[in-house]
DOVEX-463743 format. One record per residue (C-alpha): residue number from 1; residue in one letter; z, x, y. Coordinates in nm, 4 decimals, m for minus. Example, Ala and Ser with C-alpha at 12.3 -4.5 7.8 and 13.67 -1.06 7.14 Angstrom:
<pts>
   num   residu         c3         c1         c2
     1        a     0.7800     1.2300    m0.4500
     2        s     0.7140     1.3670    m0.1060
</pts>
This chain:
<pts>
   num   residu         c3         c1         c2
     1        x     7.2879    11.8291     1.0594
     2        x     7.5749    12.0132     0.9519
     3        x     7.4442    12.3507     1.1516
     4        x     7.4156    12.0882     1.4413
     5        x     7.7481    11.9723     1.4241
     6        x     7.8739    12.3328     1.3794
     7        x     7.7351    12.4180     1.7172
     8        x     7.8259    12.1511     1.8744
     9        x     8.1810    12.2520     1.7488
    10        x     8.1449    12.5856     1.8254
    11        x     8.0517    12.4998     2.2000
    12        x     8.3294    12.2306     2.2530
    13        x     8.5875    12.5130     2.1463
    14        x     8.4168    12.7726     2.4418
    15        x     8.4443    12.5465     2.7245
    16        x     8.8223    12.4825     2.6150
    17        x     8.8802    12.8479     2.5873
    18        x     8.7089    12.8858     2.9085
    19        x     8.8351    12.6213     3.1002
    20        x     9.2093    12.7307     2.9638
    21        x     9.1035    13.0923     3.0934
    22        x     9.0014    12.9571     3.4147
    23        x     9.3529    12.7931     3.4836
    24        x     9.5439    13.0096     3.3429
    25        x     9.3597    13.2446     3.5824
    26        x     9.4399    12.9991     3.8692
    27        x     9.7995    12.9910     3.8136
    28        x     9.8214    13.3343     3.7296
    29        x     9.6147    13.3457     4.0791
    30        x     9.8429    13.1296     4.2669
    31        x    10.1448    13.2898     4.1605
    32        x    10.0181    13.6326     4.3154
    33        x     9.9719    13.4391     4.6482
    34        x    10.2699    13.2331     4.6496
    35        x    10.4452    13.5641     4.5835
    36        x    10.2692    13.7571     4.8342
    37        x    10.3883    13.5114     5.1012
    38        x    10.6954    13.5019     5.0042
    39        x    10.7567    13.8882     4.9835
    40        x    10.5362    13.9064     5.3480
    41        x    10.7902    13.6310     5.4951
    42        x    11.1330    13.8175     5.3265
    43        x    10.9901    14.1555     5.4661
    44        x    10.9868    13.9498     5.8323
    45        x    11.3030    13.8342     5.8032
    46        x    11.4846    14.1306     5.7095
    47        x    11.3350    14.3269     6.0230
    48        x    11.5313    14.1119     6.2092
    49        x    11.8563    14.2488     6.3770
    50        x    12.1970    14.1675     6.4819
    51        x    12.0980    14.1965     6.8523
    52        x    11.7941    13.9466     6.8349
    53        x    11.8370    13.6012     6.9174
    54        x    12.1941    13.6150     6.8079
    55        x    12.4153    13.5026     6.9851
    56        x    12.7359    13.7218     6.8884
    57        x    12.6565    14.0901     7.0035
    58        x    12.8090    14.3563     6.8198
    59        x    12.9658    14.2602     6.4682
    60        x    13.2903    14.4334     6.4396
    61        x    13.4298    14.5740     6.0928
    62        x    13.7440    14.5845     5.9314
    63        x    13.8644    14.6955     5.6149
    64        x    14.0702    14.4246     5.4392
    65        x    14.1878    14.4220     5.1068
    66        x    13.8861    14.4676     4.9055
    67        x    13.6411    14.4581     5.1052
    68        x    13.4735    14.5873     5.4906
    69        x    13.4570    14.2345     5.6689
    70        x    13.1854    14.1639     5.9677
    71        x    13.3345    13.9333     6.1789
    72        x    13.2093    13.8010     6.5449
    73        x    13.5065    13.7704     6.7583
    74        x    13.5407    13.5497     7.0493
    75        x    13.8416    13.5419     7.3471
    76        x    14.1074    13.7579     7.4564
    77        x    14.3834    13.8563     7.1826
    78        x    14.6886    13.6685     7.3461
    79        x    14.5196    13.2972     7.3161
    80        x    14.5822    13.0916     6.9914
    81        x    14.3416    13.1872     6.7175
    82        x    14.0913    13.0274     6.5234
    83        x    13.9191    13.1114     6.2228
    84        x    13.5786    12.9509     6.1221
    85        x    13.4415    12.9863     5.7451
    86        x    13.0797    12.9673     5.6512
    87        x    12.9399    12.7983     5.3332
    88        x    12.6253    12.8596     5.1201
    89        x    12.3376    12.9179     5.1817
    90        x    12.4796    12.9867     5.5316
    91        x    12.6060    13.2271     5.7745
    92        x    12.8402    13.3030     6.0869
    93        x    12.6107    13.1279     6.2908
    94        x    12.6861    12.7913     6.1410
    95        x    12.9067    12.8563     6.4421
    96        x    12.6729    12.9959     6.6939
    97        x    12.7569    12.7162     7.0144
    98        x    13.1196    12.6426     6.8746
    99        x    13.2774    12.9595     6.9279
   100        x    13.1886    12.9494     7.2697
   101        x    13.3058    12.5962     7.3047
   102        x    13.5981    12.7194     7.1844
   103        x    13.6478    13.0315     7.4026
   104        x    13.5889    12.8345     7.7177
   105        x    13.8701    12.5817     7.5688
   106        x    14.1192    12.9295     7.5390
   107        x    14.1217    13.0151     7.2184
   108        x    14.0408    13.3417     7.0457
   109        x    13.7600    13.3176     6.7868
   110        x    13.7169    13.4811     6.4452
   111        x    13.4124    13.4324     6.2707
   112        x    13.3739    13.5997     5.9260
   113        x    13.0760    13.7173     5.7044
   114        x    13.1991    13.5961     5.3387
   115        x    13.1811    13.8397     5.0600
   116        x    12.8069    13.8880     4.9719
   117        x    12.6664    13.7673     5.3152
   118        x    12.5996    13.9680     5.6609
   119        x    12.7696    14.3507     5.6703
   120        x    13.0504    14.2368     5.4612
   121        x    13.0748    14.4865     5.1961
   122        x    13.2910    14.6113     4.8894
   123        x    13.4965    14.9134     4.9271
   124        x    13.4459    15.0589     4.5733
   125        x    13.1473    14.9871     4.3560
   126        x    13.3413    14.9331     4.0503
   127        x    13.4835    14.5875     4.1692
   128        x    13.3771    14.3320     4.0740
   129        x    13.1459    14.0802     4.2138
   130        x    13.3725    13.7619     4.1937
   131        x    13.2715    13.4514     4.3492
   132        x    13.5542    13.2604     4.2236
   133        x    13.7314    13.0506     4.4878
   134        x    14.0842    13.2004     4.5234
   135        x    13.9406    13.5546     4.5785
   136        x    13.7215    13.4179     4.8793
   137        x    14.0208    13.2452     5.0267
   138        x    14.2401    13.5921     4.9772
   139        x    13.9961    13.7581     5.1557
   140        x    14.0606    13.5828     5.4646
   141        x    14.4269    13.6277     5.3844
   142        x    14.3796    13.9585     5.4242
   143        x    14.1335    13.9636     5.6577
   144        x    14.4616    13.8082     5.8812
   145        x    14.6973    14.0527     5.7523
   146        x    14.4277    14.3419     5.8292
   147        x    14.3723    14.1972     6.2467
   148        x    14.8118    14.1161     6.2308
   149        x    14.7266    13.7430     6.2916
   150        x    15.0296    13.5487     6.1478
   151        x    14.8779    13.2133     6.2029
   152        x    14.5223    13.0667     6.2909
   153        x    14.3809    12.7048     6.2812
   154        x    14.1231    12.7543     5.9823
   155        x    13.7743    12.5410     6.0252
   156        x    13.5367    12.5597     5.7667
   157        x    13.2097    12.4136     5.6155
   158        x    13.1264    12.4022     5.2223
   159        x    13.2600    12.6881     5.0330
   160        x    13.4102    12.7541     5.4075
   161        x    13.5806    12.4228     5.4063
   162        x    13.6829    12.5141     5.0342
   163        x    13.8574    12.7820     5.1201
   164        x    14.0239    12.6519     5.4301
   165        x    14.1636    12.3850     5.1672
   166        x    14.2958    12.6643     4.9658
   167        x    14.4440    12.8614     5.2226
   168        x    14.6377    12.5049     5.3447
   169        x    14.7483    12.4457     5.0266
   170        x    14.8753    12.7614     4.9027
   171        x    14.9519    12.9955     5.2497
   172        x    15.0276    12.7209     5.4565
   173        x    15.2948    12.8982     5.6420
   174        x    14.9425    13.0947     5.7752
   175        x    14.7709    12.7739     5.8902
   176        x    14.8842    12.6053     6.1600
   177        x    14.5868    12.3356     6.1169
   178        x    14.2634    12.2795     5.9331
   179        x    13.9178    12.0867     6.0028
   180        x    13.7324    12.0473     5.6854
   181        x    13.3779    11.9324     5.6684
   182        x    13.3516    11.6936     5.3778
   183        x    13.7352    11.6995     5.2825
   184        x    13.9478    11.8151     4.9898
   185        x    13.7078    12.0188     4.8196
   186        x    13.9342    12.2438     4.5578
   187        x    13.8234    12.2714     4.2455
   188        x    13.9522    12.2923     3.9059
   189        x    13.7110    12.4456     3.5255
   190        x    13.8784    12.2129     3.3651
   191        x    13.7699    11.8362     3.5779
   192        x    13.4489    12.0263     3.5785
   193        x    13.4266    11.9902     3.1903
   194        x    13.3546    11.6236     3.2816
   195        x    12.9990    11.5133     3.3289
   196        x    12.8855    11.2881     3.5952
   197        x    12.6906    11.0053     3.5957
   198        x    12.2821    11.1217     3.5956
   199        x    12.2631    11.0620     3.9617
   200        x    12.5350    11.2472     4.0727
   201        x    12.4450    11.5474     3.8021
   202        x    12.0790    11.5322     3.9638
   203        x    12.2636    11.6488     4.3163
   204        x    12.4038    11.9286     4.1360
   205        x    12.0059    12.0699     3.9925
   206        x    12.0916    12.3996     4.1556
   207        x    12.3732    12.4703     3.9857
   208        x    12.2304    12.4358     3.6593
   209        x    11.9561    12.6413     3.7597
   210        x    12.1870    12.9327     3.8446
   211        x    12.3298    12.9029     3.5004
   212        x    12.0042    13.0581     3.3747
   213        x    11.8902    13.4308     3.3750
   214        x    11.5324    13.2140     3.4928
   215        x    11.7667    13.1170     3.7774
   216        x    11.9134    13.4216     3.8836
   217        x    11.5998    13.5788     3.8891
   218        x    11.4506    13.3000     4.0960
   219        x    11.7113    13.3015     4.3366
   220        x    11.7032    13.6750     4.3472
   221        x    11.3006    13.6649     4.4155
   222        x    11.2946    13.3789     4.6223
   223        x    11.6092    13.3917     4.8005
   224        x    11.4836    13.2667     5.1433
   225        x    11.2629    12.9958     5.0373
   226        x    11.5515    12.8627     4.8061
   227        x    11.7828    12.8831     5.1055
   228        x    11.5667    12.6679     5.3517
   229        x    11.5172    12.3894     5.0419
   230        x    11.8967    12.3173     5.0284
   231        x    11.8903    12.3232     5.4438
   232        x    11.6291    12.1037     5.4549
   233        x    11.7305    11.8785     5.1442
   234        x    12.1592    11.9086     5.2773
   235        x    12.0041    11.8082     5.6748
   236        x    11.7063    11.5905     5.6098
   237        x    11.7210    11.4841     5.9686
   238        x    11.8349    11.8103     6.1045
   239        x    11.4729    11.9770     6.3017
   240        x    11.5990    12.3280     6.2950
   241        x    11.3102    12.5689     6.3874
   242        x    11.2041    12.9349     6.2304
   243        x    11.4149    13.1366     6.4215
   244        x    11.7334    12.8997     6.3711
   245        x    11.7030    12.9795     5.9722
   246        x    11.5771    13.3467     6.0316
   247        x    11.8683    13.4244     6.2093
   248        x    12.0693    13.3050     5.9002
   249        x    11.8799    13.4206     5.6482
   250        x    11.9301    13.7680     5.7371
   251        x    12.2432    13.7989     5.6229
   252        x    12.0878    13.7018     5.2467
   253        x    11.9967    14.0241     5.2730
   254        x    12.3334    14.1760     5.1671
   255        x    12.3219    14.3862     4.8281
   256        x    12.5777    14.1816     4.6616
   257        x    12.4705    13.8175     4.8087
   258        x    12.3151    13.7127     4.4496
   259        x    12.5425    13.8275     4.2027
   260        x    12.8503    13.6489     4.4547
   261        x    12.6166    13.3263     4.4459
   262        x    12.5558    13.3264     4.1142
   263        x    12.8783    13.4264     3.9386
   264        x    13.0305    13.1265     4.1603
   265        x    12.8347    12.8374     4.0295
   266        x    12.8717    13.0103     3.6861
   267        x    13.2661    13.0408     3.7429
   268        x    13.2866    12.6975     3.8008
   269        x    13.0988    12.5671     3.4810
   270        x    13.3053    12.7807     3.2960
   271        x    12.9875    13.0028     3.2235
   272        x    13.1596    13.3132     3.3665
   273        x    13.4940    13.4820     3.3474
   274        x    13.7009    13.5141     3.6965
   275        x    13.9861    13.7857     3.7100
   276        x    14.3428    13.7478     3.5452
   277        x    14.5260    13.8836     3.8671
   278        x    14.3717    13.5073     4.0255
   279        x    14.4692    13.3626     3.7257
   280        x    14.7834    13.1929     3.8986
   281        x    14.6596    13.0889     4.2145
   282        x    14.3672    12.9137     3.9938
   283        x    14.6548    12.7182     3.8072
   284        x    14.8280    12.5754     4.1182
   285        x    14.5018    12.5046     4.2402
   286        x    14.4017    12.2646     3.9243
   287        x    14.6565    12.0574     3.9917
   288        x    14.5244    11.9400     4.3084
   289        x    14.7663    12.0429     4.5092
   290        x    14.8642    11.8024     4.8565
   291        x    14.7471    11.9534     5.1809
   292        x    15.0843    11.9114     5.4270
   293        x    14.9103    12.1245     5.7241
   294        x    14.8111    11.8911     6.0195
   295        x    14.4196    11.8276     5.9025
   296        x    14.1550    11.6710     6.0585
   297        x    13.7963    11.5911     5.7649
   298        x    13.4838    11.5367     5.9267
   299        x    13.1587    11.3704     5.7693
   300        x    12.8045    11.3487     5.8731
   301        x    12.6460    11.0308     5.8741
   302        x    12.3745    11.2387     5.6964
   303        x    12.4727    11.4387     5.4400
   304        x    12.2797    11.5486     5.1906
   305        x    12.4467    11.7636     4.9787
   306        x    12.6691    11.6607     4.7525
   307        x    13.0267    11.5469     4.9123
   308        x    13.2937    11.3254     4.8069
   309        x    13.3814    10.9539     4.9904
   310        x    13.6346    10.9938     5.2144
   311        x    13.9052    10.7790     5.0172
   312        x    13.9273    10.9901     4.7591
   313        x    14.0801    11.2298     4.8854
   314        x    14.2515    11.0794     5.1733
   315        x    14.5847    11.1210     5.0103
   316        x    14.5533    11.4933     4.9552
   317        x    14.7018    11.5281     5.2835
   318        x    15.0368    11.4508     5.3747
   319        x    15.0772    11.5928     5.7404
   320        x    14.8898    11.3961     6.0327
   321        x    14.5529    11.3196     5.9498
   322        x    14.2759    11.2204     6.0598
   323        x    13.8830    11.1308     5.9144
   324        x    13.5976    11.0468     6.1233
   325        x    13.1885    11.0428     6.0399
   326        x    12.9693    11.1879     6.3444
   327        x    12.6704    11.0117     6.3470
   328        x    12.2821    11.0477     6.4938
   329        x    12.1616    11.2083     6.1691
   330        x    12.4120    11.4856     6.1057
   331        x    12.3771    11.6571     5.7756
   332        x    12.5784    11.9031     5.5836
   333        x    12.5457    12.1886     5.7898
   334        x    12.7805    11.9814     6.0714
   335        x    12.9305    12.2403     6.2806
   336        x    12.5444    12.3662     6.3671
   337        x    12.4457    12.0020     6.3856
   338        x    12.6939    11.8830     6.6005
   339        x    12.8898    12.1786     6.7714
   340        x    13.0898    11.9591     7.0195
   341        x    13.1800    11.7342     6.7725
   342        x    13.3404    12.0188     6.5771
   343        x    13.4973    12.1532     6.8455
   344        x    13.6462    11.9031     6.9695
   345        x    13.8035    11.7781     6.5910
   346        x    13.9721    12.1500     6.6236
   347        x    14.1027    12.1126     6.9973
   348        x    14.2485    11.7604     6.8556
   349        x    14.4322    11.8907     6.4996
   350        x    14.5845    12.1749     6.7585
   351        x    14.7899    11.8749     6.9133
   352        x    14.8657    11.7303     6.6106
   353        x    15.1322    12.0563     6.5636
   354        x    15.2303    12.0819     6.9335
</pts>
């Protein structure tokens, strides 16, 4: 009996063994695959080029302040300019039917790679990959100084629309206007130090993710399918095809896009260090400085991404202003969404300083 039971002991503990094997194999297995398709699909994507199914032609280049900027430019040089600013995980062609909108409307157009997207690239290896917020919105600063524009409407979307916010509020005697998808959108470490309540945290999953090395390497390895999660989960009704995201994801491509991405979310958990020399500009902008440029926020009626309501920030701005929500299912990425819309929300916070 006890021999018996032995056995049967011994034969319970092999099919265990052999049925942990077996999955272990599996995942192991499916891991191989899954990372096979990705690497297949990244390879696709990054054969792409600038001249197919882009809209823009040739990107121009510029070197401003610390960096060599792509930029798409639209219109002749003597009409009024405006600048549009791309979020994450976007690119210039968040803009792809508004800048022509806006060049048959007279204006000139300046579209903008951010630092780590597109052929935007550092002049010297030994700076620093900063993601912090004032840096972004000094790079367009000088990006102005470097093409001798003294004063531009400035349009953006997420970290665009950030940094449109900043410029207002610190340089506004460069902005003659701003449009701002989703509002006042400054940040400051310190409110940041505050949790949310669980639901709201939930929204923010990514960012915590990016606070781990597991993160960074995920992002780093998976990049593209990361990307077209927060497009699909920021537009849920938004039916963009392949080639709509290829064309963007290209520009993931640059060799400083992750370390920008990730130092970012990091900066604003505290998690990372920025640079003293922004140290300043980062204390004016903690005290939630008031907007006084003429603004106009927009909203989609479907949103996903994390945003504030409208009345909170509605007193940020103390020049004209105006709010409205485009509906029929427009999500975060509202410029791409709903082009017209867009533009005309720029052509109207023009008048407002005529």
């Amino acid at each position: 009996m006890k021999m018996f039971e032995e056995m049967k002991n011994s034969r319970r503990s092999f099919l265990t063994n052999a049925a942990t094997m077996l999955a272990a194999s599996e995942l192991a297995n499916f891991g191989l695959a899954y990372s096979s398709f990705t690497n297949n699909n990244k390879k696709e994507i990054m054969k792409s080029n600038d001249n197919e199914s882009k809209p823009f032609g040739p990107i121009k280049q510029i070197n401003a302040g610390l960096l060599n900027i792509g930029y798409a430019e639209f219109g002749s040089s003597n009409k009024p300019v405006v600048i549009l600013l791309h979020g994450w995980p976007y690119d210039i062609h968040t803009y792809a039917d508004v800048a022509s909108l806006l060049e048959s409307a007279g204006y000139r157009v300046i579209i903008p790679y951010l630092r780590g997207y597109g052929s935007t690239t550092f002049l010297s290896d030994k700076t620093l990959r900063n993601g912090q917020q004032s840096a972004l919105a000094l790079d367009i600063i000088d990006l102005m100084n470097a093409l001798k524009i003294e004063k531009a409407i400035i349009g953006g979307c997420d970290w665009g629309a950030r940094t449109a916010n900043i410029i207002a509020a610190l340089w506004s005697e460069r902005c003659k206007g701003m449009l701002s998808v989703s509002g006042y959108l400054i940040g400051s470490r310190e409110a940041n130090k505050n949790p949310l309540p669980p639901a709201a945290e939930l929204q923010w999953w990514y960012q915590y993710y990016f606070a781990t090395e597991r993160g960074r390497a995920g992002y780093e390895k998976y990049r593209y399918d990361f990307a077209k999660l927060i497009w699909q989960i920021a537009s849920p009704k938004w039916n963009f095809d392949n080639a709509t995201f290829d064309r963007s994801a290209v520009s993931f491509n640059n060799p400083d896009h992750v370390d920008i991405v990730i130092h970012n979310y990091r900066w604003r958990l505290g998690l990372a260090d920025g640079e003293s020399k922004y140290d300043d500009y980062e204390k004016r902008l903690a005290e939630a400085p008031i907007i006084s440029v003429p603004t106009i926020t927009l909203e989609g009626d479907a949103n996903g991404a994390p945003h504030p309501d409208s009345s909170v920030y509605a007193k940020k701005f103390s020049g004209k202003y105006a709010h409205r929500i485009i509906n029929g299912g427009v999500g975060h990425n509202l410029p791409q969404e709903a082009p017209k819309a867009f533009t005309d929300a720029i052509i109207e916070v023009d008048s407002y300083s005529n």
